[in-house]
N, C-alpha and C positions, 0 to 999 in steps of 0.2 A: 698517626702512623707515618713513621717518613717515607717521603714518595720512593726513592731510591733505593735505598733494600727490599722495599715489598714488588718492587716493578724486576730487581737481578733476582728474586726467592720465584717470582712467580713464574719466570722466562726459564730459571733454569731448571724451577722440578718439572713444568712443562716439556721441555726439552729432554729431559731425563727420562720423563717418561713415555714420551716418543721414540727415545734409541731403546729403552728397553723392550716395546714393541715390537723394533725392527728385529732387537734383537733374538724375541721370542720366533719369528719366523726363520730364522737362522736356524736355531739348533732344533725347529719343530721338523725340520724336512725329513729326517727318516719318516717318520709317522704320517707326514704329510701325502709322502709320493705312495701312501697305503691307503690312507683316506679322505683326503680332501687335494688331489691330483690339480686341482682348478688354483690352487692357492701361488700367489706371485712368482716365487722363488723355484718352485719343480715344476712350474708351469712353464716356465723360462721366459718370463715375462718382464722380470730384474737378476739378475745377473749376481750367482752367489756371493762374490768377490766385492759389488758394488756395494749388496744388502750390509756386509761384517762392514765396508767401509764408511756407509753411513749409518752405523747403529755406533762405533767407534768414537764416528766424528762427533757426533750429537751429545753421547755422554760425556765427552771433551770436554767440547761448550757448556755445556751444565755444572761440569765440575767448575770450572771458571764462573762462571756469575755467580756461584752458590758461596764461590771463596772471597769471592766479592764482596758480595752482600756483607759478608761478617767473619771475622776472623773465629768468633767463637761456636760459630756455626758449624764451621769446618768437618769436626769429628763426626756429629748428626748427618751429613751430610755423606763423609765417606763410608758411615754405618749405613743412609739409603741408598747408596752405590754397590755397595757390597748384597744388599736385601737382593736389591732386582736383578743384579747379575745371577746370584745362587739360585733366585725366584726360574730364573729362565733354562738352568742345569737342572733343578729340581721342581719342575711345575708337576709332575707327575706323579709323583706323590703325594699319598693322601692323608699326609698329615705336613710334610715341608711346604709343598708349594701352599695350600690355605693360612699359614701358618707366619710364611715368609708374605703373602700379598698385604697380612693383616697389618704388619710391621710396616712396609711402603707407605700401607696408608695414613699411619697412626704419625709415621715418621715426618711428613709434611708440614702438617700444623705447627709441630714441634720447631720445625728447622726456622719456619716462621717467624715463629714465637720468640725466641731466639735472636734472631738475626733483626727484629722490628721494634722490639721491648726497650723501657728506657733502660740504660746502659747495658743492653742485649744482657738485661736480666730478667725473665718471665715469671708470672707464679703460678710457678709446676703445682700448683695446686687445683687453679681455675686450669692451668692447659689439662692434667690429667684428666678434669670431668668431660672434656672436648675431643679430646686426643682418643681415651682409651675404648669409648663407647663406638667411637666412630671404626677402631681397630679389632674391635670383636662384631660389630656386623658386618665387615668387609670379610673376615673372618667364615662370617654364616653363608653371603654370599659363594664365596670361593667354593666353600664344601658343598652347596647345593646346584654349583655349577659345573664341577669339575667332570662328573660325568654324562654331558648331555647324551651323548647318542644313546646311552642303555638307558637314562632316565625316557629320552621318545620314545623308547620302547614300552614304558609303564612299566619294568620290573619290579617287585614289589620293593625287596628290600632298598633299592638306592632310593625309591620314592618314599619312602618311609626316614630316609636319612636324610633329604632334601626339604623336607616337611618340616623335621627336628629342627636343622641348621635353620630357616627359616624364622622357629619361632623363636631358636635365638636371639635371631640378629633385632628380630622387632625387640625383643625383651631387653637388649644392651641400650638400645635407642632408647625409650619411651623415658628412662627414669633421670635420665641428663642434665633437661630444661629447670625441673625441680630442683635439681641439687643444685646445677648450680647457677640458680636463680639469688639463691643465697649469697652467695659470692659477687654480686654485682649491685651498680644503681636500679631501683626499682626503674620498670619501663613505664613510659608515658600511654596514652591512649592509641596513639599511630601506633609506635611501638608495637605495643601489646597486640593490637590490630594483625599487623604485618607479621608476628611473631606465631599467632594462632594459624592464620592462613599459610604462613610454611610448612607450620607443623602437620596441618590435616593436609594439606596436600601428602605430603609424606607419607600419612600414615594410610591417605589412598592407595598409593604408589607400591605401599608394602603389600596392603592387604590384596591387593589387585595380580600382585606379584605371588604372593600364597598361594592365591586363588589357581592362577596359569598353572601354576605348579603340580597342581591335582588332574588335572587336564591331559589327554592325550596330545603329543607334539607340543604341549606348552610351555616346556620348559625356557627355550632360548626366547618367547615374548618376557615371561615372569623374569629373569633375570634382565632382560635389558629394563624394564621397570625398576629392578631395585637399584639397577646403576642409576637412574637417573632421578633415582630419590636419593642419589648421597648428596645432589646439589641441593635439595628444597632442606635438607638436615643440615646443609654448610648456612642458607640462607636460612635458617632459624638461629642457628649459632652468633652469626654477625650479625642479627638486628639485638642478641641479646649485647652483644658485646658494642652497640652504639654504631656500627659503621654501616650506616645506609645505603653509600653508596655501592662498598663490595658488596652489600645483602642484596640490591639490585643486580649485577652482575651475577651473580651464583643464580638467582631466579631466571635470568634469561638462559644460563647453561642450562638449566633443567629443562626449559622449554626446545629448545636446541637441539638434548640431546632426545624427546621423544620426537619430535621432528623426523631429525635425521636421520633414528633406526627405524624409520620405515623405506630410506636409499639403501642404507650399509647393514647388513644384517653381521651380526658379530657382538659376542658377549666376554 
């Protein structure tokens, strides 16, 4: 993989997805200054004007390294610009925003893919088995997160919809590694080693995340669990695909990110 496109792909969808954040807090604040009054922006704790100028600035920057990285990346790239904007006008939605996060996510690998491959030609063949599975449990996530506060509540029906989306998302996941195990050099014994223990991590992480889910007040634990099994599922991906080193890196976000939402509470 050349150092140089995967270090501007990775700085800039990072960055991208940083201003998309900010940006979310932006257009959250009606809603905000109704139910979550503590939150930066109507809390006046950052300064409306500062938040649009750095959610602005950040997407800027993003767009720049991503045009960087590859000319032919370009369109992928203003198609994940366009997701996260629309994502952050229409999150509220219960069928655009899950819909549009799924797309964000699906869109990464892709832009990658893309921008890293020799003559930034991939095969959307092996990406699709990577790409799409990864973009329908993001997918399952979204829908079973979108409504936390009536889900603490235990209402029946969104709990019953959170459950469905769930068994989803594990169901996109699980059949992946098989198919496209096909498509690749068989793996060595590390490998394989390393490859299992992503995998059952993950499928801890899901079921652990289900589990929350049936639970009074456990939805926002179970969701921060399944976010942080897309990394043990990114670090199953990249030991199939040979690259040790990122498959280390992805394992230490996973770790990282159960870590850290136990500081930052946010799903």
């Amino acid at each position: 993989i050349p150092v140089l496109p995967m270090t501007l792909v990775a700085s800039g969808t990072t960055l991208l997805y940083m201003g998309g954040m900010v940006m979310n807090d932006y257009f959250d604040q009606p809603i905000d200054r109704r139910e979550r009054p503590g939150r930066p922006i109507v809390s006046g704790q950052v300064r409306e004007s500062s938040a649009l100028l750095l959610a602005v600035t950040l997407i800027a920057a993003a767009v720049l390294l991503l045009s960087a990285a590859s000319s032919n990346a370009i369109p992928w790239m203003l198609l994940l610009v366009s997701c996260v904007t629309a994502y952050n006008l229409l999150h509220r939605s219960a069928i655009a925003g899950p819909a549009l996060m799924a797309c964000c996510r699906a869109l990464v690998p892709t832009i990658a893919a893309v921008a890293c491959s020799h003559n930034q030609q991939p095969d959307w063949n092996l990406l699709g088995f990577f790409a799409l599975p990864l973009g329908v449990y993001t997918l399952g996530i979204s829908i079973a997160a979108r409504n936390e506060a009536s889900l603490e509540a235990a209402q029946s029906d969104d709990m019953l919809l959170s459950v469905a989306a769930s068994m989803v998302a594990v169901a996109a996941v699980l059949p992946f590694g098989a198919i496209a195990c096909r498509l690749l050099p068989a793996l060595n014994v590390m490998q394989g080693g390393f490859y299992a223990v992503a995998m059952v991590g993950a499928a801890w992480l899901l079921f652990r995340g289900l589990r929350s889910m049936t639970l009074p007040l456990g939805v926002p634990r179970g969701v921060m669990r399944w976010i942080a099994a897309i990394a043990c599922i990114d670090t199953a991906s990249l030991v199939m695909l040979g690259r040790g080193e990122l498959a280390a890196i992805a394992a230490i976000a996973c770790i990282a990110t159960l870590l850290l939402q136990r500081r930052v509470l946010g799903s």
